[in-house]
N, C-alpha and C positions, 0 to 999 in steps of 0.2 A: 283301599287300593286307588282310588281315582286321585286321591292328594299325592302319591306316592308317580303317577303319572303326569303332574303338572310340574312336580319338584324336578323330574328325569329330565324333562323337556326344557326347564330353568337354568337345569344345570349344562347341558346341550348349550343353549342360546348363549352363556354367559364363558363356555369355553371355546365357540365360533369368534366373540368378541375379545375376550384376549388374542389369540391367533392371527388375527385381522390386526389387531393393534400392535403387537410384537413385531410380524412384518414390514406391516407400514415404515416403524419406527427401524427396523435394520437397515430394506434398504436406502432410507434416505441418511442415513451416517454412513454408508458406504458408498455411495452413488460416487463413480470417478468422474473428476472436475466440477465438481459441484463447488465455484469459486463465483461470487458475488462481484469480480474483479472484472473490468473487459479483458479477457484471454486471447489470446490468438496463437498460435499456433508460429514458431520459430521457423524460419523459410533455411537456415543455415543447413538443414537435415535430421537435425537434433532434434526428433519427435520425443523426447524423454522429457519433457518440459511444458509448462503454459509460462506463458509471461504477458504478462498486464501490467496496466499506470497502476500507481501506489496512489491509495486513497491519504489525502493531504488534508489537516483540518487547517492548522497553522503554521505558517513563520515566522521563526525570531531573526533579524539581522542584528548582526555582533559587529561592531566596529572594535579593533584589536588598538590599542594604544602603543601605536606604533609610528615612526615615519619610514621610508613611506606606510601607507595606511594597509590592513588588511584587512579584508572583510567576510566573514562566513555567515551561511545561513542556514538557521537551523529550522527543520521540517518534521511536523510530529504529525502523529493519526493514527489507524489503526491499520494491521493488516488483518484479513479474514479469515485466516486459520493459522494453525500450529505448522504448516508447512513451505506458505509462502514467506518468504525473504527477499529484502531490498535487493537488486542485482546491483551491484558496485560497480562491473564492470560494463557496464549500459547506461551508468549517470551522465548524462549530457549539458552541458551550458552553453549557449549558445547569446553572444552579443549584438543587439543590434539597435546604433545610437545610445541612449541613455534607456536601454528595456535588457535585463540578460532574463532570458527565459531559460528556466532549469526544469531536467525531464527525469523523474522517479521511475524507473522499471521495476517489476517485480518478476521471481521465477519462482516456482513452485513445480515439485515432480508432478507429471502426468498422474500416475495411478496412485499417487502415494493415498495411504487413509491417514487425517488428520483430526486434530482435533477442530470442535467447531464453533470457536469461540475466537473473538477478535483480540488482536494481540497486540499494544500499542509498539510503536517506535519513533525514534527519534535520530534524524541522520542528517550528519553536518558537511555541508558543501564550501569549499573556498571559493570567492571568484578572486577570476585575474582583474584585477582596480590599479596597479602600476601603471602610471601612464595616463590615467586620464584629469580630463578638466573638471574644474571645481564644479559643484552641479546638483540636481537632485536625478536621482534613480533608479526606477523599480526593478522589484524582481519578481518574477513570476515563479511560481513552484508548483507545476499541474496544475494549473490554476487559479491558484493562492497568491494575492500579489501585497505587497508592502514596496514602501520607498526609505532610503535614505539620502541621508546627502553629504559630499565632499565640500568640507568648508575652503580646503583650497585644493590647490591643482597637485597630483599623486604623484609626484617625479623628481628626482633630488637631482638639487641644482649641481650643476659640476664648478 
């Protein structure tokens, strides 16, 4: 009988510890906004949302084999779950001198549950280069900067 009482208690202990461990593990796949992103909260009213910078690892600049010249840059990384997406309509560039700084937003539902696995992308910006002088320079992307350069001036002669 006394093995039959240590066995009852083993098996006790051993179903306190799954239980603990099943919780644990529920709510933190459920926890809402549990986003690795900086989040902030949308001032427009639209509480149905986070939106955060898009984490950037790289840049490619594409110079298009054109005259005038065109040039896009292309931005890769990951985002942090199955729910956040590039917001499109938030991509900002911004000129100034020979620097265009370019701004990645991300939106993501508030409560949504996602999955929690990073999820690459890759999203391509034009800049305005019409008009300017031959030169080198950078671009910034969250961050991330590279240079190229205009061997001559981006403006068809008349």
């Amino acid at each position: 009988m006394k093995n039959s009482g240590n066995t009852m208690l083993g098996i006790m202990v051993l179903i306190v510890i799954v239980i603990v461990t099943v919780t644990t593990l529920t709510l933190g796949c459920f926890e809402s906004g549990n986003n690795t992103m900086n989040d902030t909260v949308n001032d427009s009213g639209d509480e149905g949302f986070l939106y955060g910078t898009a984490s950037v690892e790289e840049i490619d600049i594409r110079i298009l084999e054109s005259f005038p010249v065109q040039v896009h840059v292309a931005a890769r990384g990951n985002l942090p779950d199955g729910c956040t997406q590039i917001n499109e309509n938030a991509t900002t560039v911004q000129r100034q001198g020979n620097t265009f700084d370019v701004y990645l937003e991300t939106i993501r539902p508030r409560d949504a549950v996602c999955t929690e696995a990073l999820v690459p992308f890759e999203h391509t910006i034009p800049l305005d280069v019409y008009g300017l002088e031959k030169g080198t320079y950078t671009v910034n992307v969250n961050g991330v900067e590279e240079t190229f350069e205009l061997t001559t001036d981006n403006i068809l002669a008349n």
